[in-house]
C-alpha positions in Angstrom: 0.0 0.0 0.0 1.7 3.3 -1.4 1.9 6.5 1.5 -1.7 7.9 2.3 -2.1 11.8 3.2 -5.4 13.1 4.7 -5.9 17.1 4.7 -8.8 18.2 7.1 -9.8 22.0 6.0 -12.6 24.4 7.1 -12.8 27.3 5.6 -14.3 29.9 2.0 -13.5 28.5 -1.2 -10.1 30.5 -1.0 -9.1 29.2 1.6 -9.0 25.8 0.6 -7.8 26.3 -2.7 -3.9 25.5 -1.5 -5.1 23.0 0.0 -6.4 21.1 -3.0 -3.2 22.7 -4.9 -1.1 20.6 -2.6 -3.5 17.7 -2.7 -2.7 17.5 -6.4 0.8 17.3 -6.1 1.0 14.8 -3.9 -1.3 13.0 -6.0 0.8 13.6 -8.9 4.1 12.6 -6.6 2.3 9.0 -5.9 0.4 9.9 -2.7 -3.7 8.4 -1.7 -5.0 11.5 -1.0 -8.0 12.2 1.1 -9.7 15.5 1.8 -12.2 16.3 4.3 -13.6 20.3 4.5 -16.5 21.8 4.3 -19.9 21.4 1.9 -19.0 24.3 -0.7 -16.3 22.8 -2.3 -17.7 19.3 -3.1 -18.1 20.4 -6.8 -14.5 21.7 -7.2 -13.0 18.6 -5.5 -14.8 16.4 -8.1 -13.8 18.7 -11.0 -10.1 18.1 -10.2 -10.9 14.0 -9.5 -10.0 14.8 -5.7 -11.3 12.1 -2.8 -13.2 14.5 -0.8 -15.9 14.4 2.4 -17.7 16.8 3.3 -17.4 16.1 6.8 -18.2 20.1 8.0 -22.1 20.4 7.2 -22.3 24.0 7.5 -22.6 26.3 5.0 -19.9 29.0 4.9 -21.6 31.8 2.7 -24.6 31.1 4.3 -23.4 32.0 7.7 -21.0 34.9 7.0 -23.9 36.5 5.2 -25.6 36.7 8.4 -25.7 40.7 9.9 -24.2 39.6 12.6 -21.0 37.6 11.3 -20.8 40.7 9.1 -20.5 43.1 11.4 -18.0 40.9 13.3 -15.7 41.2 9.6 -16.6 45.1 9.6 -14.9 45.2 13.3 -12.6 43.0 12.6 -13.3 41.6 15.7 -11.4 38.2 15.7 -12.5 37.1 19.8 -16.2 37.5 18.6 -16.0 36.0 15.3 -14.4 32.5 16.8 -16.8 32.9 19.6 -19.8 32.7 17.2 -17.9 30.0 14.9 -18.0 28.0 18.0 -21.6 28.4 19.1 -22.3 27.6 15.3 -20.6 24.2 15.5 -22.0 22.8 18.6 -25.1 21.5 16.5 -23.2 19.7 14.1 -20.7 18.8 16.0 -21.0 15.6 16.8 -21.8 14.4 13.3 -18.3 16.2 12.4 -16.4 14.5 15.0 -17.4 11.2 14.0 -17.2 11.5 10.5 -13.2 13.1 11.1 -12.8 9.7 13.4 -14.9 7.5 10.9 -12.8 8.7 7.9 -9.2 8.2 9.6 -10.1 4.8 10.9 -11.3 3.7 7.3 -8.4 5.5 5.7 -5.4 5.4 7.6 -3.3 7.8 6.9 0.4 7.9 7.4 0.1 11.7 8.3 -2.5 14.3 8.7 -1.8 17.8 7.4 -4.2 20.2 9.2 -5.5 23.7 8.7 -5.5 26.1 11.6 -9.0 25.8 12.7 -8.6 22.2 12.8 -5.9 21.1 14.5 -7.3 20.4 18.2 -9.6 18.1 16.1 -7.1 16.3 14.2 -5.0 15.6 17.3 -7.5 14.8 19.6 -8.5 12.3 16.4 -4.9 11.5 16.2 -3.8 10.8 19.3 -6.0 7.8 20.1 -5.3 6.3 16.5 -2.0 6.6 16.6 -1.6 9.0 13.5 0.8 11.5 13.1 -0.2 15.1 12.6 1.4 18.1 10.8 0.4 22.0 10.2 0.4 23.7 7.2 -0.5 26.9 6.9 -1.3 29.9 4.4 0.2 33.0 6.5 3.3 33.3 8.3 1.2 33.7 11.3 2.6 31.4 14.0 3.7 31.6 17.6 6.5 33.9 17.6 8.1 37.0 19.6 8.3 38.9 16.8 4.6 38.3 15.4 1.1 40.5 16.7 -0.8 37.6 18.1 -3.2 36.3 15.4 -2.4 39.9 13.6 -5.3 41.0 15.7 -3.1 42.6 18.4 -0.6 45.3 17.9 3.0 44.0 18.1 4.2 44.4 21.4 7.6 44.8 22.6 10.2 41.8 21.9 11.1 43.0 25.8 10.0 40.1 28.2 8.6 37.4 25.1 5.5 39.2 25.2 4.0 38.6 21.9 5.1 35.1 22.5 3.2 35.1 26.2 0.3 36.7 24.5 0.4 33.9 21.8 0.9 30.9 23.8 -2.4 32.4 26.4 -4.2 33.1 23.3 -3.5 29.6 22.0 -4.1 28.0 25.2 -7.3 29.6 25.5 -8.4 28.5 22.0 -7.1 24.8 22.5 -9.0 24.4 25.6 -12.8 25.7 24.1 -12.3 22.8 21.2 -11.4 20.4 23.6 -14.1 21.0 26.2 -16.4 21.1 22.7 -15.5 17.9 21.9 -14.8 15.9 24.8 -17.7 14.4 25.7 -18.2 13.3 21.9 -15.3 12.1 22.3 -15.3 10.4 25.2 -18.4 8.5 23.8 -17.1 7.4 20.5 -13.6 6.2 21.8 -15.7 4.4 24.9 -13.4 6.2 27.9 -13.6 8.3 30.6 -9.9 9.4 30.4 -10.3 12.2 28.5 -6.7 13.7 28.9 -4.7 10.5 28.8 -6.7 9.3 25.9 -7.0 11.5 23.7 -6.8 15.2 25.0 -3.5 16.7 23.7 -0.8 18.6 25.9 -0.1 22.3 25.2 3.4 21.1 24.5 2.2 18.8 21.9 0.3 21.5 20.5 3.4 24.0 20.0 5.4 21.0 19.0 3.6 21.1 15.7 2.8 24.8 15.3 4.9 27.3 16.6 8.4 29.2 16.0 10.4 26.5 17.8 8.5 23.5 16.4 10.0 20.1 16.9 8.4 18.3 13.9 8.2 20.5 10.4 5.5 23.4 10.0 4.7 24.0 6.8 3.4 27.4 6.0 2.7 28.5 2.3 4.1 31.5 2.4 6.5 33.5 -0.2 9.8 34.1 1.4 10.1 37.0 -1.6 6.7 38.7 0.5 7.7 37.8 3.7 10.9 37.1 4.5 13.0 37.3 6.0 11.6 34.9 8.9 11.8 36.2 12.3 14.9 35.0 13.9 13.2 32.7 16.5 11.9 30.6 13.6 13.8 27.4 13.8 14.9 25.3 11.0 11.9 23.1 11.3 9.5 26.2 9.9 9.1 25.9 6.1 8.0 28.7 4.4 7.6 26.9 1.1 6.0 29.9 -1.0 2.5 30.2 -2.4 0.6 27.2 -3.9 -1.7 28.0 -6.3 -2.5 26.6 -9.6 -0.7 26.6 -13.2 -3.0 28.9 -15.6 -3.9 25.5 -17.2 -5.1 23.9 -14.4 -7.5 26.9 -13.8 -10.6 25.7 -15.6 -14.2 24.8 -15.1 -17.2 26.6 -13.0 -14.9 27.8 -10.2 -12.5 29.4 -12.6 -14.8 31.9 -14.7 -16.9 28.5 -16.1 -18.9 30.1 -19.2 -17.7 33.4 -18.9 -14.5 32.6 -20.0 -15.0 34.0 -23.6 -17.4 36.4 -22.4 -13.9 37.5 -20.4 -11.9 37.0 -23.6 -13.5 38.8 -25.9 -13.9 41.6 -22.9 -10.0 41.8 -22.9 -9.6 42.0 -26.7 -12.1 44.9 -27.1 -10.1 47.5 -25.5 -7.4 48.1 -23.0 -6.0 46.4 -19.7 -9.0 46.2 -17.0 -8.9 46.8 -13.5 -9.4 43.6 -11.4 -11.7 44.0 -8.2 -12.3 41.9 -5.9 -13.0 40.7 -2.4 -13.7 37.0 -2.9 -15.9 35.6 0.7 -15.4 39.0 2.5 -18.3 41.3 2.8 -18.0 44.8 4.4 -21.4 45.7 5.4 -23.4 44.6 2.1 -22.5 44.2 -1.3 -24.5 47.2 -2.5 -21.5 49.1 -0.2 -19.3 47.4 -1.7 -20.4 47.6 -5.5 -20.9 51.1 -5.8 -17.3 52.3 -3.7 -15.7 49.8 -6.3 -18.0 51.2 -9.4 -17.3 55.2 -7.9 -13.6 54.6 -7.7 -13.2 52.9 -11.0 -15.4 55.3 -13.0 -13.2 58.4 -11.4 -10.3 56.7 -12.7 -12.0 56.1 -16.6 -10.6 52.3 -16.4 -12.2 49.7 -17.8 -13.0 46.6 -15.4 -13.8 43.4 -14.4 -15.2 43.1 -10.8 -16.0 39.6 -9.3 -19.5 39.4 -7.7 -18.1 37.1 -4.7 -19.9 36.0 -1.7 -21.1 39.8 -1.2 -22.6 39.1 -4.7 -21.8 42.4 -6.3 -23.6 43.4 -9.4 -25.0 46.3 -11.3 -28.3 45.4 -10.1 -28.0 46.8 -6.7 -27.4 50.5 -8.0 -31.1 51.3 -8.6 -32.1 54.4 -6.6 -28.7 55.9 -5.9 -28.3 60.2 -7.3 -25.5 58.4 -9.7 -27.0 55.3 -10.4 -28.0 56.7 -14.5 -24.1 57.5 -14.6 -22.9 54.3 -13.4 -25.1 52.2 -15.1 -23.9 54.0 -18.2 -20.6 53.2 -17.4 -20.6 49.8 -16.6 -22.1 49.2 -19.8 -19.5 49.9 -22.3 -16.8 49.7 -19.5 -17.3 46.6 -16.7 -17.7 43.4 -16.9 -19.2 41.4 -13.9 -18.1 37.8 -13.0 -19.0 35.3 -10.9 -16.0 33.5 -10.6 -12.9 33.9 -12.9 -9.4 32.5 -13.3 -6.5 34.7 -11.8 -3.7 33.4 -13.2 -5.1 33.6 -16.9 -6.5 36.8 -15.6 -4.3 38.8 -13.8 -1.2 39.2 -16.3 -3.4 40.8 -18.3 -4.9 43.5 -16.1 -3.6 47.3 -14.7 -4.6 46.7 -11.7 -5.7 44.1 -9.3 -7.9 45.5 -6.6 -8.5 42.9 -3.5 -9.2 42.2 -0.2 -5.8 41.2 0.9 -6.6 36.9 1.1 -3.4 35.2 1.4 -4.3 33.1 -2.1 -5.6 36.4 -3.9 -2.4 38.4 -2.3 0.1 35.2 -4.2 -1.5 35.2 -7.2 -1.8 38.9 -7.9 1.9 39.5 -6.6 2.7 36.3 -9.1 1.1 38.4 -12.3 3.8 41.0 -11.5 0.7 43.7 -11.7 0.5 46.6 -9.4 -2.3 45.3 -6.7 -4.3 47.7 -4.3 -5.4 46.0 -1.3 -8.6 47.3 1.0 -8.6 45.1 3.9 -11.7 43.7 6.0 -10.4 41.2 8.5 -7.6 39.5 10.5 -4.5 39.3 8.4 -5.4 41.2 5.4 -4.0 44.4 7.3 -0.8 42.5 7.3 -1.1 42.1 4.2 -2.1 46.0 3.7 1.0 46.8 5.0 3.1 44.3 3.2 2.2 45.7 0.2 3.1 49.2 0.9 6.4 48.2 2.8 7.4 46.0 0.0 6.5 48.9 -3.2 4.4 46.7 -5.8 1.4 48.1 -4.8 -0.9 50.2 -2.5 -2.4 49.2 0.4 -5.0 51.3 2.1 -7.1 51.0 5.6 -9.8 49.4 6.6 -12.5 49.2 3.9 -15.1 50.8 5.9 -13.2 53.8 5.6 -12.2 53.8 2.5 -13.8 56.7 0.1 -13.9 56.1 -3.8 -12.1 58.9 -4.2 -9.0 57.4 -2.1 -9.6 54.0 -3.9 -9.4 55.8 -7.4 -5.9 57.7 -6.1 -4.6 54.5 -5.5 -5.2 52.6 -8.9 -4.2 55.9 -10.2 -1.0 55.7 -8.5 -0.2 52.4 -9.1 -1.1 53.0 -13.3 1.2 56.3 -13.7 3.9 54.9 -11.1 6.8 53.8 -12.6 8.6 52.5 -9.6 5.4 50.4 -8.4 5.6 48.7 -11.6 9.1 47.9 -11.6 8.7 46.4 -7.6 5.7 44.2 -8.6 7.8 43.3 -11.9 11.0 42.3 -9.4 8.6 40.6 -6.7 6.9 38.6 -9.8 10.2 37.7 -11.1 11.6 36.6 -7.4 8.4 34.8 -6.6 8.4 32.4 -10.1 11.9 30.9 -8.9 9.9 29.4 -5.7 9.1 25.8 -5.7 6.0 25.2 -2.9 4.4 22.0 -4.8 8.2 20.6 -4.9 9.1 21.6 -1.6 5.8 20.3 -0.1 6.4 16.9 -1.7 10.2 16.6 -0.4 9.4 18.0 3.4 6.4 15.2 3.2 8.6 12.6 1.5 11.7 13.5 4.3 8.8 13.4 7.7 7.7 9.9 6.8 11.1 8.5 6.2 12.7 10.2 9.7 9.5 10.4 11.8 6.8 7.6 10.6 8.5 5.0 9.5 11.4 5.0 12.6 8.0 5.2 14.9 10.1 8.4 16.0 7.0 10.6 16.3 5.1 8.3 17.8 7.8 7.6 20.3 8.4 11.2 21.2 4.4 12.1 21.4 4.0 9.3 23.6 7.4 10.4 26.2 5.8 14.2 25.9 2.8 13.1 27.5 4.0 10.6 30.1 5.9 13.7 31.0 2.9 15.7 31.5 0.9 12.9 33.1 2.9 12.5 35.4 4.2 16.0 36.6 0.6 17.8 35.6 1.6 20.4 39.0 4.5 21.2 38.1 3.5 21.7 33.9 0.7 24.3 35.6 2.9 26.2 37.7 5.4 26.8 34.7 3.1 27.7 32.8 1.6 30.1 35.1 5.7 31.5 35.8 5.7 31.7 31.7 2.9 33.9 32.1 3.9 36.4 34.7 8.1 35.9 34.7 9.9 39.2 33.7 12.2 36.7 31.8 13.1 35.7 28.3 14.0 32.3 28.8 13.5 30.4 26.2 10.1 28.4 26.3 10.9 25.3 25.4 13.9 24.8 28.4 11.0 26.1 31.0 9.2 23.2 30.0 11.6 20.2 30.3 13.2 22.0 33.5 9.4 21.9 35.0 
């Protein structure tokens, strides 16, 4: 039986993209490949001839279309958001958990590479079975000293590790609501009553896999050419592989501009280079908001466009009854085309400008085109990536979307279309960022785990000795971790821990 991979994903449609990206070329490499994620994508997975359950039965654009999980994006507000994700889940979670443990039992994997959101759920899964589990990641966003927590928090002094206190509390505090979630599910399918020596995984485990000083390798998708250089408490076990995204000719079918695709052709023959906008799942306030500060903006620069309905849906039709509505339907007209879906990398190249919410997979690909891009941020990391782009030159970045006039959005595709030094920085970044190798990489750091950590029984081995540790000094882990905490000290974590 050839080496078996399971990915377990939550997330939009663009979020799980990369995962399916590196689905494929494991596939490709000689891998079984299993996915489990969330209902939306069913359709996609089958396109590209992925094995795929839909073992999260909640639907995403559903629920962020709700006022409430809107306002949350329009606030940003992180703590409230994962609060209400939470609530969400508890009436389907027991159907997710057992499908998760249904799944690995039937497929048994020889690792399970885990998005964010998941992870408690994989290793609680993981622990009992005995399987191996690994992080990979889209955004250089994990436990560090010299990382915001989250990007939610503003980066605090290096000074006394306190971004890294702040993240390990943070984490700790997350860990512990999935794990009270889901341990009397648990307890029930695995028949015990020993919820932490069972299946409940230490902190340590928990940082082992995902964090600056990870023992075992975390896997982030990240461009080194947007984001490096790491931050110098990343060990040597934190891969920043680059961006995985799809070659232009895999980019086909419904979820890649489907039928439109001509209608998009013949669009970009008729005249000269759109502007690109938009947001993908994000929706700031509505998507009449959002359509007509888009539509203002681009009709003040007197660019043609293309502009992606997305989960906000945005479309001409929501400009009835607006003073300017005549003007703009008279504009998009001869000068906007709108979209459902479309296919960046076929796309992109061949635009001005590429206006977007700052995603981590939308950030990639327009940074891959080597086009100027204008980011407008909405939530969590996208102000990162805000600030990226205006650190880094190839682009503009601006504040928080709810803020953001047209006028200020039509000076910054402006800027970007008469600035010659933009477009030689998103030309150099483009260049940099097509000598990066993340479907290789991902296959060799894969390939290099199971031969040094599976197939020794090494992780196993070590997983097992981490918790007999904790089992049987559980005190003296606690009161550590409470001198972690409070400690004016900048020990390093990881020698608090075995000294406890």
């Amino acid at each position: 039986m050839g080496r078996r991979v399971a990915f377990v994903l939550e997330g939009s449609r663009g979020d799980i993209q990369p995962y399916m990206v590196a689905a494929l070329s494991l596939k490709k490499a000689g891998y079984t490949v299993l996915l489990l994620g969330p209902s939306d994508v069913v359709d996609m997975m089958k396109h590209f001839n992925l094995d795929y359950i839909d073992f999260y039965p909640i639907d995403s654009k559903k629920v962020t279309s709700e006022e409430k999980f809107v306002q949350m994006l329009v606030d940003n507000d992180f703590a409230t958001f994962a609060t209400r994700q939470g609530e969400l889940k508890k009436s389907v979670r027991e159907e997710m958990l057992q499908r998760l443990v249904s799944a690995m039992k039937e497929f048994r994997p020889d690792v399970i590479l885990s998005a964010y959101l998941c992870i408690c759920d994989c290793m609680n899964v993981g622990i009992p079975l005995q399987i191996p589990v690994l992080f990979l990641g889209m955004q250089v966003m994990i436990c560090s000293n010299h990382l915001s927590a989250f990007g939610m928090f503003p980066r605090l002094p290096t000074a006394f590790s306190l971004n890294r206190r702040l993240w390990d509390f943070l984490c700790e505090k997350f860990a512990r609501e999935v794990c009270a979630s889901s341990e009397p599910i648990l307890k029930k399918i695995f028949d015990t009553e020993n919820a932490i020596e069972d299946f409940q995984p230490t902190m340590q485990e928990y940082f082992d896999i995902c964090s600056c000083d990870a023992r075992y390798p975390t896997i982030l998708a990240a461009s080194l050419t947007l984001h490096g250089p790491l931050p110098p408490d990343f060990n040597d076990n934190v891969h920043a592989i680059g961006g995985l995204y799809m070659d232009s000719s895999e980019q086909n079918g419904p979820h890649f501009g489907g039928t439109l695709t001509q209608e998009m052709e013949a669009f970009l023959k008729a005249g000269d280079a759109p502007v690109y906008i938009g947001y993908g799942s994000m929706t700031c306030y509505n998507g009449k908001f959002m359509t007509l500060l888009s539509l203002r903006g681009l009709m003040k620069t007197g660019q043609r466009g293309i502009l992606l309905g997305g989960w906000a849906e945005m479309s001409a039709a929501v400009l009835e009854g607006e003073e300017d509505s005549e003007k703009l339907l008279a504009y998009c007209k001869d000068n906007v085309l709108f979209m459902d879906t479309a296919p960046h990398g076929l796309l992109f190249p061949r635009c001005k400008v590429i206006v977007h919410h700052g995603g981590a997979g939308t950030l990639n690909a327009s940074a891959l085109s080597g086009i100027p891009t204008v980011i407008v941020p909405i939530f969590l990391d996208q102000f990162y990536h805000s600030d990226l782009v205006n650190a880094k030159g190839f682009g503009v970045g601006l504040k928080a979307m709810k803020d953001v006039k047209a006028d200020e959005l039509a000076d910054a595709i402006n800027q970007c279309i008469n600035s010659a030094d933009i477009k030689q920085k998103a030309a150099e970044v483009a260049a940099q960022m097509s000598k990066e190798k993340a479907r290789t990489d991902l296959v060799e750091i894969i390939d290099r785990f199971l031969v040094d950590y599976v197939d020794t029984g090494r992780f196993l081995e070590e997983r097992s000795a981490v918790r007999k540790q904790y089992l049987e000094n559980t005190w003296k882990h606690w009161f550590s971790s409470l001198l972690s905490r409070c400690a004016c000290s900048t020990a390093d974590r990881k020698s608090e821990i075995q000294g406890a």
